[in-house]
Structures are given as C-alpha cells and as structure tokens.
MIBAMI-904110 format. One record per residue (C-alpha): residue number from 1; residue in three letters; x, y, z. Coordinates in steps of 0.02 Angstrom, whole numbers, plus 50000, padded with zeros to 5 digits. Example, Ala and Ser with C-alpha at 12.3 -4.5 7.8 and 13.67 -1.06 7.14 Angstrom:
k:1&r:ALA&xx:50615&yy:49775&zz:50390 .
k:2&r:SER&xx:50684&yy:49947&zz:50357 .
This chain:
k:1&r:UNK&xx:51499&yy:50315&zz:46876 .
k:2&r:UNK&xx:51332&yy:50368&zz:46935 .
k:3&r:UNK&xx:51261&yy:50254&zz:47051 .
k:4&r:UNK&xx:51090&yy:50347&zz:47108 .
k:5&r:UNK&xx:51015&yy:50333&zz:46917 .
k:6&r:UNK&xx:50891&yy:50212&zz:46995 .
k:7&r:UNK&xx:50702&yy:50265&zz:47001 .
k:8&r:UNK&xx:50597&yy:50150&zz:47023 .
k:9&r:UNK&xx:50592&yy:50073&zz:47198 .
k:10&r:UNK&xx:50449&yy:49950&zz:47298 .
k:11&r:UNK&xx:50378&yy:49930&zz:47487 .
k:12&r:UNK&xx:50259&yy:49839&zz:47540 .
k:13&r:UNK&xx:50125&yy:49889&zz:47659 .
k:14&r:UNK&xx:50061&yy:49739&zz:47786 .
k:15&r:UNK&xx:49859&yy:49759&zz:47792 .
k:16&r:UNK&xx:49838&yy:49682&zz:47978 .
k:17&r:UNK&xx:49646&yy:49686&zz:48014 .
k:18&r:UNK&xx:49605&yy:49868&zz:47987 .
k:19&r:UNK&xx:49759&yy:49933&zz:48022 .
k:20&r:UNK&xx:49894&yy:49955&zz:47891 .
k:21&r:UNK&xx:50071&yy:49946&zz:47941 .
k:22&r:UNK&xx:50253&yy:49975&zz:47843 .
k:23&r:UNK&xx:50348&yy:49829&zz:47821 .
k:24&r:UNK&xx:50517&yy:49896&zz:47888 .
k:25&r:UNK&xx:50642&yy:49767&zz:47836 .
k:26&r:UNK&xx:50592&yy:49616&zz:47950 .
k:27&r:UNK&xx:50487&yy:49708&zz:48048 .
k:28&r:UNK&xx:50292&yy:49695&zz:47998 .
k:29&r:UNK&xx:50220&yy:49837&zz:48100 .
k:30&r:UNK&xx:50341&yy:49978&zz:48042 .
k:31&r:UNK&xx:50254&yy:50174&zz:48058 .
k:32&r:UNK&xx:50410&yy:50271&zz:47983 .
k:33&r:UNK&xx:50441&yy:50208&zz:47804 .
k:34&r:UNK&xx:50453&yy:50055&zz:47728 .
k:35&r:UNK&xx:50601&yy:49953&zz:47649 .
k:36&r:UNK&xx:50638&yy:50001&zz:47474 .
k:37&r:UNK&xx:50697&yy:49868&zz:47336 .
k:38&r:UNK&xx:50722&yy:49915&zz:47189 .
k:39&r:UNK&xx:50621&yy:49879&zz:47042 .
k:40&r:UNK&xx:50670&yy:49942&zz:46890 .
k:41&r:UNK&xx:50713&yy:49780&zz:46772 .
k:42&r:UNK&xx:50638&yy:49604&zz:46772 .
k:43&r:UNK&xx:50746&yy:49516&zz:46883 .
k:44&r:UNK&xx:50722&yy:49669&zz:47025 .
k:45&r:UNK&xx:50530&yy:49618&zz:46988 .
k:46&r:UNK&xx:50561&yy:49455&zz:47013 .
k:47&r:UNK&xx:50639&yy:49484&zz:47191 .
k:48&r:UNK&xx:50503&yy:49585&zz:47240 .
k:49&r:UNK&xx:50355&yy:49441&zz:47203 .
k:50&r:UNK&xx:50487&yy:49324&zz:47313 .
k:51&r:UNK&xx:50515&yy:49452&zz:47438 .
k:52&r:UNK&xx:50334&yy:49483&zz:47457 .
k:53&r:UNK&xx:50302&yy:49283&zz:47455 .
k:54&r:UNK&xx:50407&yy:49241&zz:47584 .
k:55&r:UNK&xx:50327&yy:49380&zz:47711 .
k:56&r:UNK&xx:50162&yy:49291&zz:47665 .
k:57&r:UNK&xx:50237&yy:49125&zz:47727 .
k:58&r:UNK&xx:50362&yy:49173&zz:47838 .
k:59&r:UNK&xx:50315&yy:49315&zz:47953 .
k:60&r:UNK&xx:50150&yy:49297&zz:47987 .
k:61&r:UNK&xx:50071&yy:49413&zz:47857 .
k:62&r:UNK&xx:49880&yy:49391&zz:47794 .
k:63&r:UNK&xx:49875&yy:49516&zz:47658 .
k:64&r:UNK&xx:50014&yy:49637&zz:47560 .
k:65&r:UNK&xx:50006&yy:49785&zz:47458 .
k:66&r:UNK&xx:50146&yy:49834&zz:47329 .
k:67&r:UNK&xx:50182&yy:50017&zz:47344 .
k:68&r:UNK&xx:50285&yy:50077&zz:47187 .
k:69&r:UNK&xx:50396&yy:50227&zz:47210 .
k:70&r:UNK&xx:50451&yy:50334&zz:47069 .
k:71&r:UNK&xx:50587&yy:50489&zz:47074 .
k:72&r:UNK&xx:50527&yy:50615&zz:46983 .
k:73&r:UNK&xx:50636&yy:50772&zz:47046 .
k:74&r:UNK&xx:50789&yy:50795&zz:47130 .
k:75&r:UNK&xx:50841&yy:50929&zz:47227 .
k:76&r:UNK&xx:51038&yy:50992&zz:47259 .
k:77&r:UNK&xx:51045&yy:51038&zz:47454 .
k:78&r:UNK&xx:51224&yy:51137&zz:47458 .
k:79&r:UNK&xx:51299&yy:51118&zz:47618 .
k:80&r:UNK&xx:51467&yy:51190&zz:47680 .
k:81&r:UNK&xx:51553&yy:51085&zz:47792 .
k:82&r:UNK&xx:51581&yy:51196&zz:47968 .
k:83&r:UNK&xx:51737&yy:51192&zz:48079 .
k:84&r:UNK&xx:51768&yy:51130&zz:48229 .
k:85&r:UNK&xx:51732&yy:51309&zz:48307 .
k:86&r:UNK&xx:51575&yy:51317&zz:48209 .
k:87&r:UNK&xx:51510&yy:51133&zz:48295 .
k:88&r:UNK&xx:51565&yy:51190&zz:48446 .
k:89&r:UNK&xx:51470&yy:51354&zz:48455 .
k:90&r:UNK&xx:51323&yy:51242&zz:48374 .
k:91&r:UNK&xx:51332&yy:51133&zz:48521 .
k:92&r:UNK&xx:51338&yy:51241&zz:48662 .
k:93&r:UNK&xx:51194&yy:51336&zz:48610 .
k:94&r:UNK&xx:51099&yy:51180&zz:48586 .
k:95&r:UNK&xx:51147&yy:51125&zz:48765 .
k:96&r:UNK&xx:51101&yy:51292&zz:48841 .
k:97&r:UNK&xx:50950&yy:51321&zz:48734 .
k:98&r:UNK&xx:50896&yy:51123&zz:48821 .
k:99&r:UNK&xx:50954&yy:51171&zz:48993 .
k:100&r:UNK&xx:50839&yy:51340&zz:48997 .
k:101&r:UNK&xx:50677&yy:51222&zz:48931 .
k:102&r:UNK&xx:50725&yy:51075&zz:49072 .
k:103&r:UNK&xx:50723&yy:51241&zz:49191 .
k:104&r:UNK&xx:50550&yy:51310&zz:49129 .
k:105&r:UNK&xx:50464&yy:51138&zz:49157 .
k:106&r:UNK&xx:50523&yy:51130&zz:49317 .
k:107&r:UNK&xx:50457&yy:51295&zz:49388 .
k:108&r:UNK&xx:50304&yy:51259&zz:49297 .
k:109&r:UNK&xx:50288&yy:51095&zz:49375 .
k:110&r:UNK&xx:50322&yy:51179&zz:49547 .
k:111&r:UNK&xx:50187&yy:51325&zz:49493 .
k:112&r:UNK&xx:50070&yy:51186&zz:49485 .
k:113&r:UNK&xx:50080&yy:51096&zz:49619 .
k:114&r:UNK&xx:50082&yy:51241&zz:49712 .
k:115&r:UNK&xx:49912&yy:51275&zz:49641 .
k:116&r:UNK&xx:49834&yy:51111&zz:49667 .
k:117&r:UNK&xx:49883&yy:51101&zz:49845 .
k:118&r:UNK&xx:49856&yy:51302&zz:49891 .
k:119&r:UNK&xx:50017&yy:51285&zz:49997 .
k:120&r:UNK&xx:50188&yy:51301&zz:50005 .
k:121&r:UNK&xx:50292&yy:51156&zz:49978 .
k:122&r:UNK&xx:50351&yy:51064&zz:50124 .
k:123&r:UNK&xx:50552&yy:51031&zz:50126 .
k:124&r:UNK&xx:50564&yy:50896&zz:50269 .
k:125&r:UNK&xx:50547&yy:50730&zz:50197 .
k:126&r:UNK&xx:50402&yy:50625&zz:50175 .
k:127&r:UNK&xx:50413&yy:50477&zz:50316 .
k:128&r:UNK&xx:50403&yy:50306&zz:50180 .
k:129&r:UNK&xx:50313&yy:50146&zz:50231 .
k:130&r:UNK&xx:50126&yy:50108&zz:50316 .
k:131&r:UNK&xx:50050&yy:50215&zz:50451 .
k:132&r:UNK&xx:50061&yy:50115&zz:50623 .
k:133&r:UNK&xx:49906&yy:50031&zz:50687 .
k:134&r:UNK&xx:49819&yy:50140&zz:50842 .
k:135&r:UNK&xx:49718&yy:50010&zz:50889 .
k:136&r:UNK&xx:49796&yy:49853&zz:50914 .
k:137&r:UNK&xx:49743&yy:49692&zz:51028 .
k:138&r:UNK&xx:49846&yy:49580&zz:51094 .
C-alpha cells in the first residue's frame, strides 16, 4: 500500500511584531521549515483549527497564518547504495579535503598577523597576569 498519496499538508507561520517566524513543532521562532499536518479531509482540518488554537493560548502566540502546501510533482532520485570501500574512499577524501582548508586558514591567519604587526612572530611565551607597580609607597 502506498502511504505517500497524501498532498495536501499545513504550517503555520507565527507573525511576532514584524518579524515572521516558522512554527517548528513546539518551537515558535523556527527559520528552517515549519511542521507539516496534514490536511487533506475534514477531520485533518479540524486538527489544524485546534492545533493552531492551542498555540494562540498556549505558547504565547499573538497572531497565526495558515500556510497550505500542495504536491504537485514528484521527482525519482535513483541512488545506488555504495560499499563499504566506496564510504571509505568517500570519507577519507572528505577528511583530507577538511584537513588541507583547516591548514589554509591557518597560514592565512599567520599571513595576517604578520601584516598587521610588520614583524615576525615571537615564539617565547607571553608572561600572563598585571604589569608590577614601579612606583610604589610604603
């Protein structure tokens, strides 16, 4: 049995002042995407006005709007699963292809602070704490 033949889905979108925010689930100031009911018969609507009721009561909301999404297309993405070689060789790549950018921003931070000071940097270690007082009276 097919169970994707659903299309017709709702969010809700928290208008906070002049800001508008997703309502992710229980969270009223989502900014990825919003929690999708569905909404395709009369009892789904139903949920959806008591969903939407109990954020304005319950969390604090001053204002909703009901977003309505419809599927239109779908698209088949053929994937081959890979082997374990495959994931492996995937993996090191990523690691090295990560370790080569951590190594370019570091020499570019030490480019730079090389410029901003005009010297070489110094390798003793910086002495921590306050500078004495030269001048003190007993």
């Amino acid at each position: 049995m097919d169970h994707t033949k659903k299309t017709t889905f709702a969010g809700f979108v928290n208008i906070d002042k002049s800001n508008k925010y997703w309502m992710e689930g229980h969270f009223e100031h989502g900014e990825d995407a919003p929690t999708l009911f569905r909404f395709n018969t009369k009892e789904e609507r139903d949920t959806v006005q008591e969903v939407a009721q109990s954020y304005l009561d319950n969390w604090g909301c001053d204002a909703l709007e009901l977003v309505i999404f419809e599927a239109k297309a779908r698209h088949v993405v053929t994937l081959k699963k890979r082997t374990e070689s495959e994931i492996t060789l995937a993996r090191q790549k990523s690691k090295s292809d990560a370790e080569a950018k951590r190594e370019r921003a570091v020499a570019e931070v030490a480019v730079v602070s090389q410029v901003e000071t005009g010297t070489q940097p110094d390798t003793a270690p910086k002495k921590r704490g306050r500078k004495p007082k030269t001048s003190a009276t007993i």
